[in-house]
C-alpha positions in Angstrom: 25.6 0.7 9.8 27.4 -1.7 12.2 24.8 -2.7 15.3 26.0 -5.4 18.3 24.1 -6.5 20.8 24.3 -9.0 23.4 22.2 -11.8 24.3 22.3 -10.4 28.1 21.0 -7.3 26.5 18.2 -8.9 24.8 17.0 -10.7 27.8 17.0 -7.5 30.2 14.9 -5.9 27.3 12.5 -8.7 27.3 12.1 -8.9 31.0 13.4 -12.6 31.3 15.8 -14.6 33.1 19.4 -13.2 32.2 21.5 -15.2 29.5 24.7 -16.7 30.7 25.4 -16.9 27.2 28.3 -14.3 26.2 27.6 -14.3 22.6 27.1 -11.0 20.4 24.2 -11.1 17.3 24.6 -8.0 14.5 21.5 -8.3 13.1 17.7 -9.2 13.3 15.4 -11.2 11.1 12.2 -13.4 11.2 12.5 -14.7 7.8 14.3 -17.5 6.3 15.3 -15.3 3.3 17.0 -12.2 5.5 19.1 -13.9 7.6 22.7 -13.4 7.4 26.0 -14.0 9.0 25.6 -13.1 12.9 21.7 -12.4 13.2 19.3 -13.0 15.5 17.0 -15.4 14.3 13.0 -14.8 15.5 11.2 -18.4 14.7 7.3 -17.7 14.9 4.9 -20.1 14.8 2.8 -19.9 11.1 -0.5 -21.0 9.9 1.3 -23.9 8.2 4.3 -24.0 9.4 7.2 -23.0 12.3 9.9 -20.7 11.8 11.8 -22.9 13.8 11.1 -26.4 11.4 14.0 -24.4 9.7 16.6 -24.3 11.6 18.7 -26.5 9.6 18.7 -23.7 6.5 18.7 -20.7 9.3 22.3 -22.1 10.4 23.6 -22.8 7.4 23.2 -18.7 6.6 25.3 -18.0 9.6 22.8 -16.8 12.3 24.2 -16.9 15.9 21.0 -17.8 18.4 17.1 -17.8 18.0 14.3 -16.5 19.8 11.0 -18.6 19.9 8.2 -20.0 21.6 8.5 -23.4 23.6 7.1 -25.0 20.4 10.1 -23.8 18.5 12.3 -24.3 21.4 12.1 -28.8 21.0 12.3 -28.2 16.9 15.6 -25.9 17.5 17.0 -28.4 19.7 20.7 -27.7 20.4 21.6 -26.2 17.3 22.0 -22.5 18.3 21.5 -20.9 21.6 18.1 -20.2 22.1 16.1 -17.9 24.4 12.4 -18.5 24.7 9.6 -16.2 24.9 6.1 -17.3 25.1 4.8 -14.9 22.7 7.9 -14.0 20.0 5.3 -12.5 18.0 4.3 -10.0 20.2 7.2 -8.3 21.3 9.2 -8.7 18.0 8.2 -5.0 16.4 9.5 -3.5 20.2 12.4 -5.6 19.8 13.5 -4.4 16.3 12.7 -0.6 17.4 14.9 -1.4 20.5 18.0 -3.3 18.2 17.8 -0.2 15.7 17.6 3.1 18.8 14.1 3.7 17.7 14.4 5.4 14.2 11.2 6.4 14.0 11.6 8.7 16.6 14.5 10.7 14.7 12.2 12.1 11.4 8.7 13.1 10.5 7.3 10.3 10.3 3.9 9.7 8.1 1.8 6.7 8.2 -1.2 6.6 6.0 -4.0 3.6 6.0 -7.5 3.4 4.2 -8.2 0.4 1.7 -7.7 3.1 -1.5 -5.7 6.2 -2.2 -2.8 5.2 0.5 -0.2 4.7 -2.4 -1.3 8.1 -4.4 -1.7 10.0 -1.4 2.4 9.0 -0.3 3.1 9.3 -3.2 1.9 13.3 -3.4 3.4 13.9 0.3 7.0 12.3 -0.8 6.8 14.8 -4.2 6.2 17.7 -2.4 8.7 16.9 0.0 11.3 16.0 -3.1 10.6 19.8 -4.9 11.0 21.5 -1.6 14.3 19.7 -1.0 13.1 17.7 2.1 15.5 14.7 2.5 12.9 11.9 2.7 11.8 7.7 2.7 9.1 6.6 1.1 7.7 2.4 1.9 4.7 1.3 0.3 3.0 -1.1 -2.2 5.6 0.4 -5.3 8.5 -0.1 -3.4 10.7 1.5 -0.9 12.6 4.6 -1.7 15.8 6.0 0.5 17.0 9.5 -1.4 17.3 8.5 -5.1 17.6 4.6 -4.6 14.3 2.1 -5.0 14.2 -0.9 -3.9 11.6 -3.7 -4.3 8.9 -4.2 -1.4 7.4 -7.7 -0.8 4.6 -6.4 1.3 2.8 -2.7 1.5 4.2 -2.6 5.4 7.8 -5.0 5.7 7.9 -7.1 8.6 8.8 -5.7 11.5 13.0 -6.0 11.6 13.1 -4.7 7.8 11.1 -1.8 8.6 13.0 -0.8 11.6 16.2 -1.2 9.7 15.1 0.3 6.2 14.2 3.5 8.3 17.5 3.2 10.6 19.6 3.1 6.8 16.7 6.3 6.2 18.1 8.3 9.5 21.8 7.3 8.5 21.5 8.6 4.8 20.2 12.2 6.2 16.6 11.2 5.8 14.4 13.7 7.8 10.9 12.6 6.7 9.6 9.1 6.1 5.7 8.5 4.5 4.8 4.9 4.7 1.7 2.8 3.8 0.2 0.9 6.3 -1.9 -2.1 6.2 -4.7 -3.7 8.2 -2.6 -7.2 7.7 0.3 -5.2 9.6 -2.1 -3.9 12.0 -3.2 -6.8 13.4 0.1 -8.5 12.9 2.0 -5.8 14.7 4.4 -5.3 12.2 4.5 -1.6 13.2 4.6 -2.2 17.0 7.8 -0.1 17.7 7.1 2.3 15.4 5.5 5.7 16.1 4.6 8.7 13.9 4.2 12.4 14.0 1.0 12.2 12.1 -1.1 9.2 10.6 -4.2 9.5 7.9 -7.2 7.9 6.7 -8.2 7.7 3.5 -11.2 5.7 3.3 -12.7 2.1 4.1 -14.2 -0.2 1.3 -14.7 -3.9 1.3 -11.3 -5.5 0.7 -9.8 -8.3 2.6 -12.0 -9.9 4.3 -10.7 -13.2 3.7 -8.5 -12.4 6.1 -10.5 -10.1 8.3 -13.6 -11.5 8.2 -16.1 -8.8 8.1 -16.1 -4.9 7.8 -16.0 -4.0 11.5 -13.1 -6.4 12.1 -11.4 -4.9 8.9 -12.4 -1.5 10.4 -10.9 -2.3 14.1 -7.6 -2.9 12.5 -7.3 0.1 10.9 -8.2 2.0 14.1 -5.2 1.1 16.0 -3.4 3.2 14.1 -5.2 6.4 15.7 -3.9 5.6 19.3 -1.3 6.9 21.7 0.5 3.5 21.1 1.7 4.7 17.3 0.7 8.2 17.0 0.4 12.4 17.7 -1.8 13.2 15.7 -4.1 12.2 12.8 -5.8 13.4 9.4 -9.2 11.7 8.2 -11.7 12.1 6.0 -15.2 12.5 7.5 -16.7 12.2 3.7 -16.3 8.2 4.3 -18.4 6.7 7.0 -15.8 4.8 8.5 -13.9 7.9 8.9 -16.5 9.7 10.8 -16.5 6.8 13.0 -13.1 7.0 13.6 -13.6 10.5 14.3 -15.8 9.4 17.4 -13.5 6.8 18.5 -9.9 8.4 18.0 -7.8 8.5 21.1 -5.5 11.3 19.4 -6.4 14.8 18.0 -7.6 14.7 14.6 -8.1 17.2 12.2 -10.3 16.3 9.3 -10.9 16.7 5.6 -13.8 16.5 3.0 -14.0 17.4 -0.4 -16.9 19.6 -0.1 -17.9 20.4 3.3 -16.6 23.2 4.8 -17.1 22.1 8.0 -14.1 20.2 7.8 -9.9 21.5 8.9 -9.3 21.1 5.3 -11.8 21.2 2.4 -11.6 22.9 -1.4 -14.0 25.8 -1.8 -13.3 25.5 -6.0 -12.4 22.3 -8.1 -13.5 22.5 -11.6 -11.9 20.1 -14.1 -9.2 21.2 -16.7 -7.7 19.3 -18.9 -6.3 16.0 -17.6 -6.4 17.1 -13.8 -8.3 20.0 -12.0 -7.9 24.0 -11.2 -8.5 23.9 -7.1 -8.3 26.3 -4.5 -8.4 24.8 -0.9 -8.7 25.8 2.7 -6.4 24.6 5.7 -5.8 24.9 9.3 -5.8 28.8 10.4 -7.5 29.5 7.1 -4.8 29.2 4.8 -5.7 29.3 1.2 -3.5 27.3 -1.8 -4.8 27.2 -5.4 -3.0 25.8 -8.6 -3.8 23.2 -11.0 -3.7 19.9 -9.8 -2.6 17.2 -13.0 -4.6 14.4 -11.6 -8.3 13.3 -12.7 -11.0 11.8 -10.7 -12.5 12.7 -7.5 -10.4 10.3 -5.7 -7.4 12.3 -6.4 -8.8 15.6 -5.3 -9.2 13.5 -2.0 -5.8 11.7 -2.2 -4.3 15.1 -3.2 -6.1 16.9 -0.5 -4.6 14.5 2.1 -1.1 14.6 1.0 -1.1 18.7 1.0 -2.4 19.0 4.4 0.4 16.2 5.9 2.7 18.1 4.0 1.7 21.9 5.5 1.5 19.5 8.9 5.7 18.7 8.0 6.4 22.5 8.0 6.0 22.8 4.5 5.4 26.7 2.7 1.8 26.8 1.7 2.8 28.9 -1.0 5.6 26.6 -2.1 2.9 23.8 -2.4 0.8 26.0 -4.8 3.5 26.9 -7.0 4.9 23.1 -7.5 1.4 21.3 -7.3 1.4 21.5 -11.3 4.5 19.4 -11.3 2.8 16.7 -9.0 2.0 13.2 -10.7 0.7 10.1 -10.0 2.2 7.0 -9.2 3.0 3.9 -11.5 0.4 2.0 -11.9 -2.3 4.7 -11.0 -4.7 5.8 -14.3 -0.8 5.4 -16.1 -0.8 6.8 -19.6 0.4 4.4 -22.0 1.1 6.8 -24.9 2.0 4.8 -28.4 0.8 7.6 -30.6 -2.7 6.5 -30.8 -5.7 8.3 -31.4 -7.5 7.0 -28.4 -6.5 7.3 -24.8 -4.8 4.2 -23.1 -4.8 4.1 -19.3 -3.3 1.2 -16.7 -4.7 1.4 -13.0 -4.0 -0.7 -9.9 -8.3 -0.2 -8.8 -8.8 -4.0 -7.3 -11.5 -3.3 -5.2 -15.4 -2.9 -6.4 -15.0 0.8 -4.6 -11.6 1.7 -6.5 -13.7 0.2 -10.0 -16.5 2.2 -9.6 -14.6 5.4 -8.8 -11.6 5.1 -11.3 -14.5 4.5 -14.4 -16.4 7.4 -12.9 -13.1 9.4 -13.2 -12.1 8.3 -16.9 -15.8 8.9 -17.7 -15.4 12.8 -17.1 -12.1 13.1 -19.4 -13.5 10.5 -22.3 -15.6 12.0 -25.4 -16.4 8.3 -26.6 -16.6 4.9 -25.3 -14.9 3.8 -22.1 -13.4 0.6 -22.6 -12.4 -1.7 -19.7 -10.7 -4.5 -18.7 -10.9 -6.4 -15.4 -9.8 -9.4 -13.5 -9.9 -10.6 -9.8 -7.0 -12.5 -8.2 -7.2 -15.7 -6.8 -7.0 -17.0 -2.9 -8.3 -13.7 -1.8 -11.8 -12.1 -0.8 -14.2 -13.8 -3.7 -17.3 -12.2 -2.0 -16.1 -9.0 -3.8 -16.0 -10.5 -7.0 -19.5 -10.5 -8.3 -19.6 -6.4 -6.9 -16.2 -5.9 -8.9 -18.1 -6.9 -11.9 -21.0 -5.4 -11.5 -18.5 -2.6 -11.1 -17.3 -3.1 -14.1 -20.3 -3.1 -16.4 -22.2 -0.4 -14.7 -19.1 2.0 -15.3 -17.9 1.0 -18.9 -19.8 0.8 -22.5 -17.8 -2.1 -22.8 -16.7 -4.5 -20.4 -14.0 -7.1 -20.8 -13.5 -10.1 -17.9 -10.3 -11.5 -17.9 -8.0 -13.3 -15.9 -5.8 -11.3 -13.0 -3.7 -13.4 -10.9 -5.5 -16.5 -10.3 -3.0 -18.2 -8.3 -4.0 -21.6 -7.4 -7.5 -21.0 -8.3 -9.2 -22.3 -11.7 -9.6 -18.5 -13.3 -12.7 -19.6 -15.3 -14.4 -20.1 -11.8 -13.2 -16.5 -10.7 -14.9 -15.6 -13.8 -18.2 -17.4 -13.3 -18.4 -15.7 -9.8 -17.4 -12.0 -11.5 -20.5 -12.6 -13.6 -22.6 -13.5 -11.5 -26.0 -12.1 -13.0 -24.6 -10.7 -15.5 -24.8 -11.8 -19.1 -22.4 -11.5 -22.2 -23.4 -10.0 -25.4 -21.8 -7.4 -27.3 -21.3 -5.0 -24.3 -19.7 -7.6 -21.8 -17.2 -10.2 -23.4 -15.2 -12.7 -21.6 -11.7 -14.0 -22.3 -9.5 -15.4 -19.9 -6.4 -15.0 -21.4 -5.4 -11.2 -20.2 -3.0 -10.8 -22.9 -6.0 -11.7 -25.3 -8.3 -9.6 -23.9 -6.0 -6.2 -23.3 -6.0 -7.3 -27.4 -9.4 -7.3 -27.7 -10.3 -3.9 -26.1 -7.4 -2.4 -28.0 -9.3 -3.6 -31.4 -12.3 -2.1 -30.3 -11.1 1.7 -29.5 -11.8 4.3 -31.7 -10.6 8.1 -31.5 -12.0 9.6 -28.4 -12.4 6.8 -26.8 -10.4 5.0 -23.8 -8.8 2.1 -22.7 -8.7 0.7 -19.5 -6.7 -2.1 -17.6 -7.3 -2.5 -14.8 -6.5 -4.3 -11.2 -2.7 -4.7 -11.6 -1.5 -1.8 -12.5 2.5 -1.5 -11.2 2.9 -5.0 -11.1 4.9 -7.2 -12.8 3.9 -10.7 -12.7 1.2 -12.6 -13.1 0.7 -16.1 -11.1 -0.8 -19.1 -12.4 -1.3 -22.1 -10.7 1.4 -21.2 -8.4 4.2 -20.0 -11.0 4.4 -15.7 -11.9 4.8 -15.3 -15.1 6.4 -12.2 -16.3 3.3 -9.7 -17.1 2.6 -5.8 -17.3 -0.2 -4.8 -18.3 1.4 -1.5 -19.5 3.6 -3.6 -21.9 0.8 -5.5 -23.2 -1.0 -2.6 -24.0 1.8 -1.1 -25.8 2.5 -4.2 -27.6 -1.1 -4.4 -28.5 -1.6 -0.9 -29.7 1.5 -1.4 -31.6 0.7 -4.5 -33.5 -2.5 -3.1 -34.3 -1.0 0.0 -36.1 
């Protein structure tokens, strides 16, 4: 995909004075890592730092000119040709759309937001997209996926020229439908400005983030841009969280809605009894439509992340009765109640639940499948929202007959303080144990299983690394708890 643009093009898109300058750019970046040989380099002023205080490194990668702010403009100097904008930050998600044609504009587009269930609930829409031979993108906290290749993600929602240019390699490659995961960080950071979507959803609203955010209205405000004429058609939400019936009040776009139960609601299941591992569900759409099969996914969360996906995907044009006969074959994603299966007698799960919300709903789930104990372990990370740790392990104990606090990426914190402020109030004894050493104490709930029972890790789940005092280490807590069952057999 070969792109040119002019720098007299740029500025007539930006409403500006016109460059003199006669000088092509091939490509668009904002970060210091992207740019290559004939981009466009976007320096934005940071919390700690400019984009512009590295110009030096941006030049030596071969970028051609930079847009900035007057700060960035004295720090660039002369060293490439530079057009200044007061606000980069603003306009840089229009300006990728413009670079790329507007991508989003030539597929289905899905954006999903909520603080849990947006992974699961792409990851259902892209499957049944896959079995019905729907060429299609998936971008989310697991990765990005165009056709059959995966690639690494740094953040749940890129930065705004990698997203526009990940879904302008999506329209090249045939895609015709692209699910993403949206955050509230790229909300309010308009990472998605220039983007726009056939149909956006709502999962749900729990405390998360607000280190960043600052309280739950805030956190909620963010996630409501999504539901506006600026980004979206039309949207999906489900009224059984209060945030989402608020959203419901406030939408400036249609919405149809969902609830597990009430069948008030566009979509809703009038039967879900569990069976097995997963559930046998019959549910109700728009016009009345009626899909039953067997869904392989436990927990009530996953009847609502399922429900969600199935009704964006009958949104896409999908069969109804295509959807019923594949939803057996639907699975979760890595990371999400994973099955780590060593031929033990006990069952041994890995989730990504990092929120007291996702806690208390993924024990709740493992609870209805488990015959003995329920084992758990849990950290919180470091440098984010420590108001949610005592409630995460609160979480944690309620939910479990045995609770283990451990270490989860501390980051530059000291994890034995995370610790002290995940037990707040709560005391150890032979119920609640402490060991922060995560390796140690995926080890030490291993020991304790017996048959029937499970065990649970929990708060990474996909990952791969853990960070310590600034470092990641290699960790996955689905090796570890392979290595552990192993060495204990």
């Amino acid at each position: 995909m070969e792109i040119s643009r002019t720098l007299a093009e740029l500025t007539r898109f930006l409403g500006i004075d016109e460059s003199s300058i006669s000088l092509n750019f091939t490509g668009i970046t904002s970060s210091t890592q992207y740019v290559s040989e004939g981009d466009l380099f976007v320096a934005l002023p940071g919390t700690k730092s400019h984009g512009a205080d590295f110009i030096d490194q941006v030049v030596a990668s071969g970028a051609v000119a930079v847009l900035t702010d007057e700060a960035g403009t004295h720090k660039v100097g002369g060293a490439l040709p530079t057009i200044v904008h007061s606000n980069p930050r603003f306009v840089l998600g229009d300006l990728s759309s413009w670079f790329y044609s507007a991508p989003f504009r030539s597929l289905h587009a899905v954006g999903i937001t909520g603080t849990n269930g947006k992974t699961t609930t792409a990851s259902l829409l892209h499957q049944i997209w896959e079995l019905n031979n729907r060429e299609s993108g998936f971008i989310g906290t697991v990765g990005i996926s165009i056709g059959k290749d995966r690639f690494p993600a740094r953040f749940t929602t890129p930065e705004s020229p990698e997203l526009q240019g990940v879904v302008a390699a999506m329209v090249e490659r045939g895609a015709r439908q692209l699910v993403m995961e949206v955050s509230s960080h790229a909300l309010s950071q308009r990472r998605v400005a220039g983007a726009f979507f056939s149909s956006v959803a709502f999962t749900n609203l729990t405390q998360d983030h607000l280190d960043y955010h600052g309280d739950m209205e805030s956190y909620f405000a963010a996630k409501a841009k999504l539901f506006t004429t600026e980004y979206a058609d039309e949207g999906f939400v489900n009224i059984d969280d209060l945030y989402g019936r608020k959203l419901l009040e406030i939408s400036e776009i249609p919405l149809q809605t969902l609830s597990r139960d009430s069948h008030e609601a566009t979509w809703h299941y009038t039967h879900h009894q569990i069976s097995g591992f997963g559930y046998d569900v019959a549910i109700r759409g728009v016009g009345g439509i009626l899909i039953e099969g067997h869904l392989p996914l436990v927990g009530g969360h996953n009847l609502d992340n399922a429900l969600m996906a199935i009704a964006l995907a009958v949104h896409s044009g999908v069969d109804p009765v295509a959807i019923a006969m594949d939803m057996y074959r639907l699975v979760g994603p890595e990371g999400r109640l994973e099955k780590v299966d060593c031929g033990q007698k006990f069952l041994a799960l890995v989730d990504y639940a990092h929120t007291p919300d996702a806690v208390q709903r993924v024990l709740a789930a493992v609870r209805e499948i488990t015959a003995g104990k329920v084992i758990a372990v849990l950290g919180c990370g470091g440098d984010r929202d420590a108001v949610k740790r005592p409630l995460m392990g609160s979480a944690l104990v309620e939910g479990s007959d045995m609770a283990v606090m451990t270490s989860d990426n501390p980051r530059s914190e000291n994890p034995e303080t995370i610790l002290d402020q995940m037990m707040t109030g709560i005391e150890l004894g032979d119920s609640v144990l402490r060991e922060v050493d995560r390796r140690g104490a995926i080890a030490i709930a291993v020991a304790e299983a017996l048959p029937g029972d499970t065990v649970l890790i929990l708060g990474k789940g996909h990952e791969v690394g853990q960070e310590v005092a600034g470092v990641k280490h290699p960790f996955d807590d689905r090796i570890e708890l392979a290595r552990a069952i192993e060495q204990l057999a």
